[in-house]
Legacy VTK file of the C-alpha trace (Angstrom):
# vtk DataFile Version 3.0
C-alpha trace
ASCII
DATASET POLYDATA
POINTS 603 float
238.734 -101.343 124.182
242.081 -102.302 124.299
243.721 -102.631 120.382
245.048 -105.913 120.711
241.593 -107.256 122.248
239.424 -106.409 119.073
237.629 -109.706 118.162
239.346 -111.958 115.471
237.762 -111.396 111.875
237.554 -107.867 111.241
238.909 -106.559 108.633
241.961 -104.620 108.386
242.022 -102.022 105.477
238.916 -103.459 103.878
240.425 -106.828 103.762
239.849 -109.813 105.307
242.587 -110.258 106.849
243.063 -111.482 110.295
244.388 -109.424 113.110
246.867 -110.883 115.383
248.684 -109.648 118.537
252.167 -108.519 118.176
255.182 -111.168 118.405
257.159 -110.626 121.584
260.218 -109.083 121.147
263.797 -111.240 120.276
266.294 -111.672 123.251
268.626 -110.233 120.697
266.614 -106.915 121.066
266.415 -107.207 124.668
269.897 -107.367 125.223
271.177 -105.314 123.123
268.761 -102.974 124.994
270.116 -103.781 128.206
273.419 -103.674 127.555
273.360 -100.062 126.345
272.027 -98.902 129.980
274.253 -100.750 132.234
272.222 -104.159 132.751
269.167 -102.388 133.839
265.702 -104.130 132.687
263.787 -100.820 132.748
265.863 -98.807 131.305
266.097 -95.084 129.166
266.659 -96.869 126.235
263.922 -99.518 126.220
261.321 -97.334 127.752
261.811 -95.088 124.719
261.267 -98.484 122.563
257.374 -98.276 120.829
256.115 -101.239 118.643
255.187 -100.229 114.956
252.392 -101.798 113.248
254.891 -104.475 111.418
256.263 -105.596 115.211
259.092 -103.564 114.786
261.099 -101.757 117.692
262.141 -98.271 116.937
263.756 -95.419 119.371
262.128 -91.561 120.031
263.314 -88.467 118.336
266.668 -87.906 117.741
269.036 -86.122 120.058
270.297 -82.231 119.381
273.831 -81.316 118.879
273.968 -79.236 122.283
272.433 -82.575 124.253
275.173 -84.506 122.417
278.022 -82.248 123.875
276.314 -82.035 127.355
276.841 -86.153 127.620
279.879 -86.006 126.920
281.258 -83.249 128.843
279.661 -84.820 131.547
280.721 -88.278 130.360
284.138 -86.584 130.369
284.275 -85.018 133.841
282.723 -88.092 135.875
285.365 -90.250 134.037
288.157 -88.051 134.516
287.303 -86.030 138.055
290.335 -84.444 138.882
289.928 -82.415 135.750
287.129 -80.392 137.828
289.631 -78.863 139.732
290.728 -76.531 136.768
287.166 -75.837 136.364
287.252 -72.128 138.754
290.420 -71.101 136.464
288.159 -71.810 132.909
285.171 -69.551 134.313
287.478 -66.748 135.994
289.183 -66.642 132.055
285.691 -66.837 130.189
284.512 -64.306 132.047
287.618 -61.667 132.496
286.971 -62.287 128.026
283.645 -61.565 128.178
283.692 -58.901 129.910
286.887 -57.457 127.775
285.031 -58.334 124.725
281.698 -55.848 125.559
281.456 -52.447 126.769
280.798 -53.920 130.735
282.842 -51.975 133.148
284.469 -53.959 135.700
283.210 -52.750 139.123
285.672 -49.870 141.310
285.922 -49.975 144.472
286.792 -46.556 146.107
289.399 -47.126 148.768
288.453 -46.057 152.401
288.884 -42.460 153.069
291.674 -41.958 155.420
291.860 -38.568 157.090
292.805 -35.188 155.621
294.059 -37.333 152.537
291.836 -34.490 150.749
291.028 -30.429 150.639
288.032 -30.280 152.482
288.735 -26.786 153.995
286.638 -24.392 152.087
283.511 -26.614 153.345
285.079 -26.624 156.670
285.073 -22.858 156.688
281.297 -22.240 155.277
280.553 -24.386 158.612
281.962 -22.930 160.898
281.854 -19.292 159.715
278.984 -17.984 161.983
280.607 -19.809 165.116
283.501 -17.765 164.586
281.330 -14.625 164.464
279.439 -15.242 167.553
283.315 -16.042 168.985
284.541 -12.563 168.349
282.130 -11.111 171.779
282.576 -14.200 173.611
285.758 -16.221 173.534
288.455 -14.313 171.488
291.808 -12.850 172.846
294.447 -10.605 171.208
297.860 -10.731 170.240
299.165 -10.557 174.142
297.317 -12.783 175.530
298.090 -15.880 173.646
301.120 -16.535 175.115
301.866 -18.235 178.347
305.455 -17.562 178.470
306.775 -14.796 178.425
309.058 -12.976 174.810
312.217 -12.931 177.332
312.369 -16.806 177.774
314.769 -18.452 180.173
316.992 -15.050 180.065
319.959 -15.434 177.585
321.788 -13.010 175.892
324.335 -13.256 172.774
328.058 -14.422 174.168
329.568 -12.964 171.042
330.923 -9.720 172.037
334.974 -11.207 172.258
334.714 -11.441 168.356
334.629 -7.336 168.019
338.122 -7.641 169.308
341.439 -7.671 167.403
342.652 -6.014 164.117
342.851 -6.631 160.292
346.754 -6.494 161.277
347.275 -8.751 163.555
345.675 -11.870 161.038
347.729 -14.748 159.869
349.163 -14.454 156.303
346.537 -15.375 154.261
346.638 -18.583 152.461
344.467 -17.792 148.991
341.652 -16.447 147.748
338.046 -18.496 147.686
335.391 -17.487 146.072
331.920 -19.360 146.224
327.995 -19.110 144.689
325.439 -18.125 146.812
322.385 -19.935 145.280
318.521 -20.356 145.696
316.226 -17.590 147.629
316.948 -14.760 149.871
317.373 -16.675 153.096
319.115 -19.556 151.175
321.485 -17.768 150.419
321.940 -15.836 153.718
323.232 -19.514 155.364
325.811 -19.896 152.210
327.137 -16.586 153.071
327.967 -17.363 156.400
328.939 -20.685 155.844
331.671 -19.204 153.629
332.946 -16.802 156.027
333.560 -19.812 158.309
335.463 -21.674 155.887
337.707 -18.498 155.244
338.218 -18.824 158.854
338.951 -22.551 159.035
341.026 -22.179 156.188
342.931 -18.926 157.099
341.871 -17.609 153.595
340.636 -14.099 152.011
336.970 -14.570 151.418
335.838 -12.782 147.996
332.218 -11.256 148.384
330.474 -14.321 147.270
328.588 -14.382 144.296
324.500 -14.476 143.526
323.552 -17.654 141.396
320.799 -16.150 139.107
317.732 -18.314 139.551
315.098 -19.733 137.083
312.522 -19.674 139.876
312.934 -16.298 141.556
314.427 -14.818 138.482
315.970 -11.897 140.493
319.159 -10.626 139.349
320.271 -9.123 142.030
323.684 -8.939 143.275
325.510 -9.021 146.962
325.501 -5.553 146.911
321.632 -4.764 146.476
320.345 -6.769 149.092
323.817 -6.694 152.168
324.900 -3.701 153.274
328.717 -4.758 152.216
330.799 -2.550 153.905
329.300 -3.661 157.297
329.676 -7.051 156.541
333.650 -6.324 155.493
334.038 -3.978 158.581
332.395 -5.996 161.187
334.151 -9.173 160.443
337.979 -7.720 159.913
338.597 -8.619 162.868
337.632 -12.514 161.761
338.423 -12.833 158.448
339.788 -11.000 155.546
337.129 -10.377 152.457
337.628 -8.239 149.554
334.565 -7.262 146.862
336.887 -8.961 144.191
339.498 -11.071 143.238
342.423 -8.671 142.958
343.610 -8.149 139.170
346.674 -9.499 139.228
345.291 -12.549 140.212
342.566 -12.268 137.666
344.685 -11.387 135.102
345.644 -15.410 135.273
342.665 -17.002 134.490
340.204 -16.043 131.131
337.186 -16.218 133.148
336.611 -17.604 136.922
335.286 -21.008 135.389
338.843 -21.737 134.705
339.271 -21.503 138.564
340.128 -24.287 140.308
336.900 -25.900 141.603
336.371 -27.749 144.681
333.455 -30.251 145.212
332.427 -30.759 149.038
330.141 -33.155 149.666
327.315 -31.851 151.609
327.508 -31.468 155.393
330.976 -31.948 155.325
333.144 -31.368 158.785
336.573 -28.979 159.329
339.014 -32.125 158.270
337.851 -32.061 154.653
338.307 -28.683 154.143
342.116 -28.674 156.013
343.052 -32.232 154.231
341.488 -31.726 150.831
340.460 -28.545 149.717
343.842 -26.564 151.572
346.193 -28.333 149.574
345.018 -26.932 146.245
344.459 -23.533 147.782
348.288 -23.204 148.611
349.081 -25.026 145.527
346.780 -22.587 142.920
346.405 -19.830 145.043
342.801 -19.350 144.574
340.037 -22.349 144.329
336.673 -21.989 143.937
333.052 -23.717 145.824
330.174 -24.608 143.768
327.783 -25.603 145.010
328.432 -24.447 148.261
324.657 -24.486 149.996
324.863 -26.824 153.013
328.378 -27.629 152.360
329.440 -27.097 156.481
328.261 -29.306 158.967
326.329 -28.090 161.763
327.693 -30.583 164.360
331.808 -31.320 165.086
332.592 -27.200 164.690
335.069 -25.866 167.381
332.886 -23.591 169.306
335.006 -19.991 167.779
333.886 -21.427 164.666
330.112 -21.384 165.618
330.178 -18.374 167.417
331.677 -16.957 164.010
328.632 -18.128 162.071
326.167 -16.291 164.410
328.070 -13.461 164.658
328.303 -13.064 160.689
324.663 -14.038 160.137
322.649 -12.071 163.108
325.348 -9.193 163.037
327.521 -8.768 160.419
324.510 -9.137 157.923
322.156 -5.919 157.190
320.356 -5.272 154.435
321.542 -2.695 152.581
320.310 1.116 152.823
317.497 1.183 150.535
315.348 -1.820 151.674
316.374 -1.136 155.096
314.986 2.120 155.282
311.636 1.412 153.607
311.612 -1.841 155.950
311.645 0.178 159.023
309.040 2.403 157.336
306.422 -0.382 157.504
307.264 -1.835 161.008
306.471 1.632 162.211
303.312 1.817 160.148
302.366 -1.626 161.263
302.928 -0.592 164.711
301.071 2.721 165.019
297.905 0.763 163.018
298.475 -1.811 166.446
298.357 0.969 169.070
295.141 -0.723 170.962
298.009 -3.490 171.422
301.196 -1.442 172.295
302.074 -1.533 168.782
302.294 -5.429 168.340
300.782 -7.334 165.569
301.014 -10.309 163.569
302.771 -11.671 161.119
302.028 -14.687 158.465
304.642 -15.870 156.254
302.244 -17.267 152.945
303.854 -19.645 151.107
299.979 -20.632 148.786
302.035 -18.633 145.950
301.470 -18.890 142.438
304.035 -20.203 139.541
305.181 -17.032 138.499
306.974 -16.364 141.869
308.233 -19.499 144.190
305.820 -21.603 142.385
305.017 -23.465 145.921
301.455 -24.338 144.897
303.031 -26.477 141.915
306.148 -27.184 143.272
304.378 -29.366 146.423
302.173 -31.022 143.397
299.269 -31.090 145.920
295.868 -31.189 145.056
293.039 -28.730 145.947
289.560 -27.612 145.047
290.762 -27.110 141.209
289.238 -28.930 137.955
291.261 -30.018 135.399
292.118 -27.393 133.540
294.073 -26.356 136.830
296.057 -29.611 137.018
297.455 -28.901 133.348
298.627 -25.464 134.394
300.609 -26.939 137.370
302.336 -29.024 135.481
303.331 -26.999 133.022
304.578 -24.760 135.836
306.441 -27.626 137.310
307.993 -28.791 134.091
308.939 -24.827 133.498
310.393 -24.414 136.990
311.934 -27.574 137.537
312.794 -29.562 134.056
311.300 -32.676 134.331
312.403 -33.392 137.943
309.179 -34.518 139.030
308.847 -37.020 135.459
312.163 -38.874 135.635
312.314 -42.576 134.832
312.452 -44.646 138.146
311.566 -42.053 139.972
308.577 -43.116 143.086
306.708 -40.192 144.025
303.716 -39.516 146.789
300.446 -39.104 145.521
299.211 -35.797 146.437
296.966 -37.628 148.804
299.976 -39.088 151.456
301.691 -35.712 150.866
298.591 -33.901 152.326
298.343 -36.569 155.243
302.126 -36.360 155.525
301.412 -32.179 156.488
303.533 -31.228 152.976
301.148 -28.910 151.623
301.009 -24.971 151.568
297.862 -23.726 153.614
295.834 -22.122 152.061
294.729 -18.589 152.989
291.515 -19.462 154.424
293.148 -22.352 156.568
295.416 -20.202 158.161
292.494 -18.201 159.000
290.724 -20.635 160.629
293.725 -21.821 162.319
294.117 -18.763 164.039
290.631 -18.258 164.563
290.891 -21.385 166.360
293.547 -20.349 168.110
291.968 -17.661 169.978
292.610 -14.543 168.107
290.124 -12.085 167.628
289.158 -10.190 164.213
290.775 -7.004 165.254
293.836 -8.274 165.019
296.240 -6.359 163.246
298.066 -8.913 160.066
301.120 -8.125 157.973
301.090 -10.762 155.329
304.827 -11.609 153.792
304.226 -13.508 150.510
304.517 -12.815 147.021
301.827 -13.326 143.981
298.851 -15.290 146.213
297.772 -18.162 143.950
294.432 -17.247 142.888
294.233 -14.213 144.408
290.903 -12.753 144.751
288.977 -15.608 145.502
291.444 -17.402 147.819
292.190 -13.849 149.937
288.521 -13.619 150.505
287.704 -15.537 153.355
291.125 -14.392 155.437
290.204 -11.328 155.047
286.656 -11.617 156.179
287.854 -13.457 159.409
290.317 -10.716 160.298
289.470 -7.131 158.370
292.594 -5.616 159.495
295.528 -6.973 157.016
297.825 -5.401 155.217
300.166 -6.373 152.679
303.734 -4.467 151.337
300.957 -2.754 148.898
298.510 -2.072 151.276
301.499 -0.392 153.435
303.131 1.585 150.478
302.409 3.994 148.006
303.006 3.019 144.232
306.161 5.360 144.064
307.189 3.670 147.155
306.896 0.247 146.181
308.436 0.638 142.782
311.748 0.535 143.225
311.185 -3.066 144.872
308.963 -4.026 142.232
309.938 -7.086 140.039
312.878 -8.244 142.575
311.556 -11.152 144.294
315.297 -11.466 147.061
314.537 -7.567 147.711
311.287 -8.171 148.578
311.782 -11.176 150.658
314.194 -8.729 152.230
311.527 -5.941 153.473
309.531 -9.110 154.239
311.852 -10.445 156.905
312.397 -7.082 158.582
308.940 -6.720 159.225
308.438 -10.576 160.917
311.666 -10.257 162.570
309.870 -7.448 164.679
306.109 -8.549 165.555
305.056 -10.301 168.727
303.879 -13.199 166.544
305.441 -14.890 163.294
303.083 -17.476 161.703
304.911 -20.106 159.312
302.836 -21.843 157.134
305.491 -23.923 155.332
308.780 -25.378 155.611
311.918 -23.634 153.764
314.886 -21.140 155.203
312.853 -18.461 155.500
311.018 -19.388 158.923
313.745 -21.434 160.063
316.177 -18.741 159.617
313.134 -15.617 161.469
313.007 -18.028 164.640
316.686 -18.223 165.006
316.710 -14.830 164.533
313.638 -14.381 166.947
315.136 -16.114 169.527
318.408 -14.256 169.294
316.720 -10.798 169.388
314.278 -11.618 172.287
316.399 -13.541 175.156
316.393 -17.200 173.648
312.578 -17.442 172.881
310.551 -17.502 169.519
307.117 -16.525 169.627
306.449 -18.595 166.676
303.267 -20.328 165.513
304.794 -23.340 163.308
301.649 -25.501 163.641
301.538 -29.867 163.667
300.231 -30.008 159.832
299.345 -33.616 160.186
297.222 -32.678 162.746
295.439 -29.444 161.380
294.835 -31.417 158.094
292.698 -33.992 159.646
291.015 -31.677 161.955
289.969 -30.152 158.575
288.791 -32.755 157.201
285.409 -32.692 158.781
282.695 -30.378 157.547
280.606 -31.423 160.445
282.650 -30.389 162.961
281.480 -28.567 166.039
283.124 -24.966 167.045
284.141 -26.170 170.503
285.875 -29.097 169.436
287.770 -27.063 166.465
288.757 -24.731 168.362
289.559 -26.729 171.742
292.129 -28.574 169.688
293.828 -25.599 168.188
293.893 -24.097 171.595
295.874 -26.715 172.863
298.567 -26.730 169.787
299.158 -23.530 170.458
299.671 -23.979 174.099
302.282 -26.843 172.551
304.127 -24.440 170.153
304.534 -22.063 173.232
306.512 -24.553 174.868
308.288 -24.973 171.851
309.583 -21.310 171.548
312.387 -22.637 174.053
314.395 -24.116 171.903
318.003 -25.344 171.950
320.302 -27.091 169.364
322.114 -29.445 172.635
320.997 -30.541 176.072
322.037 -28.127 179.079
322.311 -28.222 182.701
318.303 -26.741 182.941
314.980 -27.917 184.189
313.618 -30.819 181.474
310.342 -29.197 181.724
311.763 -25.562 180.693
313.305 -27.540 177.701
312.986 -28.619 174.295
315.811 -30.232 172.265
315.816 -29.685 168.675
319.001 -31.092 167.942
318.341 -31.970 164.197
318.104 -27.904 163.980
320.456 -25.666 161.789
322.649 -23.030 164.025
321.147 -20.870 162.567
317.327 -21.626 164.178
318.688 -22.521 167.458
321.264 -20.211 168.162
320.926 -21.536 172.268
323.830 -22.724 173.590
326.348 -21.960 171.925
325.950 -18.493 170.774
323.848 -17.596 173.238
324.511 -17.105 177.093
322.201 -17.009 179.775
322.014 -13.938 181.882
322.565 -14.997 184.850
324.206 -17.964 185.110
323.553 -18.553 189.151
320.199 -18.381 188.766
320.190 -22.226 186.718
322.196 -23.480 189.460
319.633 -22.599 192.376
316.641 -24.199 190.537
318.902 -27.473 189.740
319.557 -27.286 193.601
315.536 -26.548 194.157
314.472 -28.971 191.837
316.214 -31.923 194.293
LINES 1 604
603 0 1 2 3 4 5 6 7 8 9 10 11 12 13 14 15 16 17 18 19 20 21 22 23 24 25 26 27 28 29 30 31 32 33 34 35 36 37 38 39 40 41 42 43 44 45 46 47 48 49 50 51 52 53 54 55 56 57 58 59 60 61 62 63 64 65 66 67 68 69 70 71 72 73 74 75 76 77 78 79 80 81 82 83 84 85 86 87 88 89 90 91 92 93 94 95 96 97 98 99 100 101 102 103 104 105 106 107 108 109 110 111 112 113 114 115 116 117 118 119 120 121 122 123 124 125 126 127 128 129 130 131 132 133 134 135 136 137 138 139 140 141 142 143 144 145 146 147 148 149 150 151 152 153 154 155 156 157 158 159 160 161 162 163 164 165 166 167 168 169 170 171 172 173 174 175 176 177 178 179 180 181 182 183 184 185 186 187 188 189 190 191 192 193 194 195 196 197 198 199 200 201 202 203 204 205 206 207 208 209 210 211 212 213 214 215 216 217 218 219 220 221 222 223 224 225 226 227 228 229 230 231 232 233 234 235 236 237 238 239 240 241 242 243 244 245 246 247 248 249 250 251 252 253 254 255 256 257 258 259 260 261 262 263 264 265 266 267 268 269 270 271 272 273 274 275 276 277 278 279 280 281 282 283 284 285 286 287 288 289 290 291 292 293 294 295 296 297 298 299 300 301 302 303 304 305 306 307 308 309 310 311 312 313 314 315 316 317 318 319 320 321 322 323 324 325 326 327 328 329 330 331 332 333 334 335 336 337 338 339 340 341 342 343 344 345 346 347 348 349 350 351 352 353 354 355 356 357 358 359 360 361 362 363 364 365 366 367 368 369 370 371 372 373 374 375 376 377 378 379 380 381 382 383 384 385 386 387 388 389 390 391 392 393 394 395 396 397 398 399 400 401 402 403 404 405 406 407 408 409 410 411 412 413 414 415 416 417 418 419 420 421 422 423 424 425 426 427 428 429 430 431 432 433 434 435 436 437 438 439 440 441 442 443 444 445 446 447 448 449 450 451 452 453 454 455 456 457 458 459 460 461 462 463 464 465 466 467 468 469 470 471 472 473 474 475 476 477 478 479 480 481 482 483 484 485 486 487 488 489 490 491 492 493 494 495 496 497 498 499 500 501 502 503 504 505 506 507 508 509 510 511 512 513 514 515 516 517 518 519 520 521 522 523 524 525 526 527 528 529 530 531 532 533 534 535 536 537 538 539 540 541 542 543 544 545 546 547 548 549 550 551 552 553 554 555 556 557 558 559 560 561 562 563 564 565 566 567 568 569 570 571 572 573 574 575 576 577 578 579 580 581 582 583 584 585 586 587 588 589 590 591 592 593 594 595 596 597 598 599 600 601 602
């Protein structure tokens, strides 16, 4: 039964008291009510109205703090809506503090991989290792048949025999003495040398024997004398130019020391007009001057032709080593060549530039990265900050990371790369490998694998007895020296790296052997990303590198400037130093009616 429909008389609380219903209640009330929710009879706020047992109205529980501040946010936002709009930037900040208030890790995302941005080579290798040994029965070739064309090239032969001619006599008065510094490696120093003997030319000047700039890197102290046979060099170019081992005494005699000698600075690559407008004048006005540095300082291009005939002559002729390293040189070509009979005495050679930092230093030098942990990475740069003095951690300076310098074909190859690229290539394991390099970095494991792909390498060491390899010992240019002799003479000279060294053998390749360079300087860009798959197939490893070799053939005919020849019996290197393309203009071709019958055939 409903409370308010209890009969009249009962007693309330023992009394007897009537009950009555409720009063209705006031239109104050119900306004008030109203007016709180908008106008809206039922409403939140009367529907949480109760009656007490007096008649009186009174509202539910009261609200919480937090549902207080919800209201009125929201009360806030609906009243003011374009506020909302700054409501991404408020979460974005309350989180990025969050997060940098605990020990969450914002998320990294690893870039894409873009190929041969990283050593993979060493996995390349493990996969395709028995391939290669099934290869040597099947698909291998030796040293002669790699080649499709053939060591004497398009037939050209050194023009430079008119510079034998004339006296000592019959040269113009001489106009001073210069004296320059020879610095940087072996081969380095080779094109100062006769860079300086065509300034003394241009210049009508007595050249002194230039001087050896002792280096921090190769740390060889060696002078002219110990690596040039110098009286050749003086006697085969009297007819050219005046030198003299030293600055006569009298002339000395003026100056406390030669860095009181009047010093030139030539800009590098300079032409003939700065040296007969600039640098003249203050030889006829002091008598002497002196060039440092003088690496690169001559221009390759705007030469009168006598000029650059003069710098071949003086670097392919003039220039022997002297005596001692060119006796034990010849020692190992013939050694090298009687361990190649099964291939009339021709073999390989691989110029290694995956040296350590005691030597060149090209591992840390080229600041690329390989298989190494940590421990490694602090031992390169210490090298590099030994070798070099901060030149890689100057302010302002941008640098590659060592993954665009790998992609960009900058790095060394390793020993077991230049395995497999020759592997690739076509070349059997019985073929017979002189390796030219100093210290290998991490020797005994890195040598491993090229010499499990081809057993039959030898070394200066290997080649040598200890008595005979002593007197070499600990001279880095001398070494270099016996080096180059034995490249210059094999039927194939591998380059792994950039530097004078190679470019300075395939000039001096192609000047030996009729205008062509049977030179393997591979596309790095390329040969990185084909080793940057461990999954990859035999066939297609090795049908690539077949075809980059059929490339570098091609390749071996080389000149510096275009010529009156077939375009497809031509490639134009005309960035090239004199130096590595020695074709035209100190080089002739044999018979010059034969290029004029297949111009005529070829219309």
């Amino acid at each position: 039964m409903h409370v308010y429909a209890r009969p009249s008389g009962l007693l309330q609380n023992g009394h007897g008291v009537a009950s009555s219903p409720p009063g209705s209640p006031s239109p104050r009330i119900i306004r008030n009510a109203r007016s709180s929710t908008g106008g809206g009879g039922h409403t939140r706020s009367a529907a949480r109205m109760v009656h007490t047992g007096s008649g009186a109205l009174s509202q539910g529980p009261p609200r919480t703090f937090l549902q207080k501040l919800t209201i009125s946010l929201l009360t806030f936002f609906l009243r003011r809506p374009g506020v909302l709009l700054l409501a991404p930037f408020i979460y974005f900040t309350g989180m990025v503090l969050y997060i940098g208030g605990s020990s969450m890790e914002l998320p990294r995302f690893q870039p894409r991989h873009i190929p041969g941005s990283y050593y993979r080579s060493d996995e390349v290798f493990r996969n395709l290792w028995p391939a290669m040994q099934r290869a040597d029965v099947s698909t291998a070739h030796g040293v002669l048949a790699a080649w499709e064309y053939p060591k004497e090239g398009m037939g050209y032969r050194p023009c430079l025999d008119d510079l034998h001619h004339g006296s000592f006599e019959g040269l113009p008065l001489s106009n001073g003495y210069i004296l320059v510094e020879a610095n940087g490696g072996l081969n380095q120093q080779r094109s100062t040398i006769c860079n300086a003997v065509a300034v003394a030319k241009l210049m009508n000047a007595t050249l002194i024997i230039p001087l050896f700039h002792f280096n921090s890197v190769w740390k060889d102290p060696s002078v002219f004398g110990d690596i040039f046979d110098e009286e050749h060099f003086i006697n085969s170019l009297a007819q050219q130019v005046r030198i003299l081992k030293e600055l006569p005494k009298e002339v000395m005699s003026r100056f406390e020391n030669i860095s009181m000698i009047q010093r030139v600075k030539v800009k590098a690559w300079s032409l003939p007009r700065y040296y007969l407008e600039t640098a003249l004048p203050l030889l006829k006005q002091h008598g002497v001057v002196r060039f440092t540095p003088f690496a690169n300082r001559l221009a390759y291009d705007g030469i009168p032709e006598a000029i650059q005939k003069l710098r071949c002559f003086a670097n392919f002729e003039a220039l022997q080593f002297a005596p001692p390293i060119a006796t034990i040189a010849q020692l190992l070509v013939k050694r090298m060549a009687a361990k190649s009979a099964s291939t009339n005495g021709n073999y390989v050679a691989i110029h290694l530039r995956y040296e350590q930092a005691s030597l060149a230093d090209m591992v840390a030098f080229s600041r690329c990265v390989y298989e190494g942990d940590q421990e490694e990475k602090v031992r390169l740069d210490n090298a590099r900050e030994r070798g070099w003095r901060g030149k890689f951690n100057r302010t302002g300076r941008v640098q590659a990371t060592p993954e665009e310098i790998r992609r960009d074909g900058k790095c060394p190859l390793t020993p077991v790369e230049v395995g497999m690229m020759l592997r690739g290539m076509g070349f059997s394991n019985t073929t017979q490998i002189f390796l030219a390099a100093g210290k290998i970095y991490n020797e005994e494991e890195s040598m491993e694998p090229l010499r499990r792909m081809f057993p039959y390498l030898e070394t200066k060491q290997t080649l040598l007895s200890p008595e005979e390899y002593a007197p070499f010992e600990g001279y880095s240019s001398r070494l270099a020296a016996i080096d180059y002799t034995v490249c210059l003479h094999s039927e194939v000279f591998v380059t792994t790296q950039g530097g004078n060294f190679p470019q300075i053998m395939m000039g001096h390749r192609r000047f030996l052997n009729k205008g062509h360079s049977k030179t393997i300087n591979p596309d790095k860009r390329s040969l990185v990303k084909l080793m940057d798959n461990p999954k990859i197939k035999w066939e297609k490893f090795a049908g690539h590198l077949e075809e980059m070799l059929q490339h570098i053939d091609s390749k071996g005919l080389a000149f510096r400037k275009s010529l009156p020849v077939l375009p497809t019996q031509l490639f134009q290197n005309p960035k090239a130093s004199l130096y590595t393309c020695p074709v035209p203009e100190c080089m002739c071709p044999e018979n010059p009616n034969s290029i004029e019958t297949e111009l005529q055939d070829s219309e």
